[in-house]
N, C-alpha and C positions, 0 to 999 in steps of 0.2 A: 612167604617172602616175595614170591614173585609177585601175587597179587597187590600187593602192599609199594612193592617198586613201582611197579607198571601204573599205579594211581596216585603215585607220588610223581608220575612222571607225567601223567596225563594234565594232575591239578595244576603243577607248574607252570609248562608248556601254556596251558589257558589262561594264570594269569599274564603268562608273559607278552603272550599275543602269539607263540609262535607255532611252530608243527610240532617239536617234540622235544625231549628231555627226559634224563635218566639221573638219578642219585648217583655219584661215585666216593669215591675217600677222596677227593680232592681235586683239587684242577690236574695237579701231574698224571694222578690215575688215568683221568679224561682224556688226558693226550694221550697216552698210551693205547687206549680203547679206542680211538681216533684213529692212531693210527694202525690199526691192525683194520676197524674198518675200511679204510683205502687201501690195504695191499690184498685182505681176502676178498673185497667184496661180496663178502655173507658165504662164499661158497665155503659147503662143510670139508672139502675135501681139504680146503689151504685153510679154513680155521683151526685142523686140526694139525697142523705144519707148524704156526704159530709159535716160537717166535724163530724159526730155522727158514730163513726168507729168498737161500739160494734158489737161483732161476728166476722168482718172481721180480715183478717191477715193486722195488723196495725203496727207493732214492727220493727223499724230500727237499725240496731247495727252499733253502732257510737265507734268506736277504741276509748278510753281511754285515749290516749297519742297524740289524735288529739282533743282532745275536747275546744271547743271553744263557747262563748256563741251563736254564729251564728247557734248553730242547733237547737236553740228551732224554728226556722222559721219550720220545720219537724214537730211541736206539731202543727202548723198552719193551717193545712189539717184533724185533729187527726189526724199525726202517735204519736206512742211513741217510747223515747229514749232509750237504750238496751245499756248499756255501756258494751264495751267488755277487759277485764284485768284491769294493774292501769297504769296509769299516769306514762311513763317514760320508762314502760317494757310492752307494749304490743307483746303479738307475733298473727301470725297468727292463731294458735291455741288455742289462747285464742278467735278472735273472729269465729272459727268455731263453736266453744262451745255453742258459744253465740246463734245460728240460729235453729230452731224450728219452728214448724209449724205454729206459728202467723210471722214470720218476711215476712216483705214485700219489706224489702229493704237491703241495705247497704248504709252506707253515708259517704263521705271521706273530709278530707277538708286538700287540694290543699297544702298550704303550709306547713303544720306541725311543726312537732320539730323536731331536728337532730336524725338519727337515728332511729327513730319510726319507725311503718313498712309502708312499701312503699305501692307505688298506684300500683306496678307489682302485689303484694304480695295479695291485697286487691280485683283485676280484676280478678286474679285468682280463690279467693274462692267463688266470686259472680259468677262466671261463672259455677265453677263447685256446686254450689248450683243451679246455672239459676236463683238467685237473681237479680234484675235491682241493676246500681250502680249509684248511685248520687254522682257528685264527686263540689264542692263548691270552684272554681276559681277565685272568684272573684276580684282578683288584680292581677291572672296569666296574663297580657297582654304584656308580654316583658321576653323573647324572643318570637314572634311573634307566631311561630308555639304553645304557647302554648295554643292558642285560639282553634285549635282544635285534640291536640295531645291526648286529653283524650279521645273523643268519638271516633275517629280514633284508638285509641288502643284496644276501645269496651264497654268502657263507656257509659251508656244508657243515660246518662243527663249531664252536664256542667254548671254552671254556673255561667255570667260574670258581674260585675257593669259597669254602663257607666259613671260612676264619673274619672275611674283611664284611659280611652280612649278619654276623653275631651267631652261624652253624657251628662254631667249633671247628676246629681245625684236623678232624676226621673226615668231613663231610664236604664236599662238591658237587656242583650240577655240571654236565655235559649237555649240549643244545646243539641242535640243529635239525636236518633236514628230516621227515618219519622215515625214509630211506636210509640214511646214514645211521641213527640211533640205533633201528630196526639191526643194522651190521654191525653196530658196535658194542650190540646187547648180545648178539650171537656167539661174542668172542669175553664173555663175563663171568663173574662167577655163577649168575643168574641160570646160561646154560650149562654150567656144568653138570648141576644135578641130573639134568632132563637125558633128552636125545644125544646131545652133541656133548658127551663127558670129557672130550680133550681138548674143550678149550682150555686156554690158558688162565683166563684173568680169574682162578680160584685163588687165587693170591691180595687182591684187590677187590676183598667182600666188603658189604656194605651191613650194619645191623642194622635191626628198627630202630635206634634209637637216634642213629644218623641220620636213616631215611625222615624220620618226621623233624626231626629238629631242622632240616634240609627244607621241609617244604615251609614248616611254623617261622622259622628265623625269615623265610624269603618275605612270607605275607607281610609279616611286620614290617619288615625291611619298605617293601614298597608300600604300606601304610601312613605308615610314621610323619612325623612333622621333623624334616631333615633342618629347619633354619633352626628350631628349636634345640637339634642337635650339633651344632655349630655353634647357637650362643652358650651352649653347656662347656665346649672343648676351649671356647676363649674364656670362660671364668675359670678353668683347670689351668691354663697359661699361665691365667693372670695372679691367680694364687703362687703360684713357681715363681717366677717373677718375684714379684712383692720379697718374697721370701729370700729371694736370693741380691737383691740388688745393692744390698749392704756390702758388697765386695766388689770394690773397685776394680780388680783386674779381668773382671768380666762382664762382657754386654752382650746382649742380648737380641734377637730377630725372632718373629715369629715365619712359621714357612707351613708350606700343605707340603707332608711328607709322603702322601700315596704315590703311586705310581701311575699316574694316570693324567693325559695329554690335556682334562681341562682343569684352568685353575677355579681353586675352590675354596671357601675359609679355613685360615689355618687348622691345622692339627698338630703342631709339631714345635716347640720353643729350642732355639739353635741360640747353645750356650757357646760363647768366644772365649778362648781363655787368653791372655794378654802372656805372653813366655815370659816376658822378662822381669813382668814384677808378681807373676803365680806361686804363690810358695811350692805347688807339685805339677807336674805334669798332667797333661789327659791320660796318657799310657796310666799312670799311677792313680791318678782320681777314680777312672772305670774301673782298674783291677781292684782296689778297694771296695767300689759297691760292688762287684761280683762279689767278694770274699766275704764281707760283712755280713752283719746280723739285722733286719733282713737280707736275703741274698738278691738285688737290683743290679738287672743285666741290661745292658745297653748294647744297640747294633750303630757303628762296626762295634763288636767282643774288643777286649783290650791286647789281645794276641793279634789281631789282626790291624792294626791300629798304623796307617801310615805316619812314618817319624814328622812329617810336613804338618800334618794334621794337628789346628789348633781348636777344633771345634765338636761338640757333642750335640743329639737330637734326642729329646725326651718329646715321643708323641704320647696324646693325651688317649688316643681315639680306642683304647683298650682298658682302662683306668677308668675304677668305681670313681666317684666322689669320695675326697678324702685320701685316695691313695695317693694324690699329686703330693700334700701334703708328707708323706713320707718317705717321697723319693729325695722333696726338697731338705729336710733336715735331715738325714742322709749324707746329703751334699757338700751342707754347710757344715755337720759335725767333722765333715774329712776335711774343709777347706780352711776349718779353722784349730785343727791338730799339726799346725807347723814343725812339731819336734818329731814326731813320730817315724 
């Protein structure tokens, strides 16, 4: 297993262009492994402390106006979180402020909000602290370079899911610096076996079957004819669409539903439902395709469904050929059950 990691990690790294990289179960794993690389710094004495972080510089300042629930994965290793500013108006000098003799890190995440402060802005102050930066990428996979434009610009860690590169949602790469991996492989399940049996991350094993679908799904991934897979996702729309546009009280938008700062062609059909002349609600529309035969889950779930809320996203970018097709008569068989 180790060998098998270790050249799953080599082969990647080299197609990415970068120093290094590791298979993990996911991007959240990565942060975690991330962050225990910045509070041990490889040393076996506090890998084996892990994740009991008293006395160590354990504190990561998490920008304000990035926050997202994906950094409590950072609480996973003990760090803790250090919010820096509020929501909406962080500046760089709010998270200077923020850094002191316990921070171990910085933590960024990839996609943000409009305007907040950038990943330039953020490389800069870890740098000139000589803080490691974890930056959380996890759906950056398009445009291609940005698999490794972050540790390439000096980012000590990256991290990607392999759900949104076709890995499966087991699998993730961690990237960054041979120094950083190097420490965040020491704290894995990898070293458990060996010399150093108290690290932690026996918990976040990887099998062969991740490991290679991790590095197979990447190749392809950076292969592939992407416009090709954009004119596939707008004739999956357009079939929805077509399908559905027999009902007045709904129209329709296409939108790019990732997560990620550039825009790109759609993947995502944003259904409007008109309240006053719908025969059901969206609360009632989603909880039916949950319930139904097939069972067709939509995000947001219909429990969590704000009462404001007049609109659904059906992205295409996960769906064979053909299953567009059954989500949309699905749709219409609930839309046109008025008595029910």
């Amino acid at each position: 297993m180790e060998s098998l990691s270790d050249a799953a990690g080599d082969a990647i790294a080299e197609m990415l262009g970068i120093e290094a990289a590791l298979v993990v179960p996911g991007a959240a794993a990565g942060t975690v492994l991330a962050t225990a690389a910045c509070i041990t710094g490889g040393r076996n004495d506090l890998v084996a402390r892990i994740p009991d972080t008293s006395g160590m510089a354990c504190e990561f300042v998490v920008p304000a106006d990035r926050r997202t629930f994906y950094d409590r994965s950072l609480e996973g290793a003990g760090g803790r979180i250090v919010l820096a500013g509020e929501a909406g108006s962080t500046t760089g000098s709010d998270i200077e402020r923020s850094i002191t003799e316990r921070t171990a890190g910085i933590f960024f995440y990839a996609p943000g909000a409009p305007g907040g402060v950038s990943f330039e802005q953020v490389l800069a102050i870890a740098e000139r602290h000589e803080l490691p930066l974890i930056v959380d990428a996890a759906e950056q996979v398009y445009p291609l370079e940005n698999f490794s434009k972050y540790v390439r610009a000096g980012a000590d860690f990256a991290t990607y899911s392999g759900k949104f590169f076709g890995a499966g949602s087991m699998a993730g790469i961690l990237t960054g610096t041979a120094k950083g991996i190097s420490r965040a492989r020491k704290n894995s399940y990898l070293a458990f076996e060996g010399p150093n049996a108290l690290a932690f991350g026996r918990h976040m094993k990887v099998g062969r079957g991740e490991i290679v679908a991790a590095y197979a799904a990447l190749k392809q991934w950076l292969e592939m004819d992407h416009a090709e897979r954009f004119r596939r996702y707008r004739r999956l729309l357009d079939n929805l669409r077509t399908r559905l546009e027999g009902f007045s009280f709904l129209s329709f938008t296409y939108a790019d539903g990732s997560a990620t700062p550039e825009p790109k062609p759609p993947d995502s059909l944003r259904i409007t439902f008109d309240r006053a002349r719908s025969p059901k609600t969206l609360a009632e529309v989603v909880k039916e395709l949950h319930q139904g035969e097939p069972c067709i889950i939509l995000r947001p779930h219909y429990q969590w469904i704000d009462p404001d809320r007049d609109s659904m996203d059906i992205r295409v970018s996960t769906l064979r050929d053909g299953q567009e097709m059954i989500i949309a008569e699905r749709l219409a068989e609930i839309l046109e059950d008025r008595d029910r």
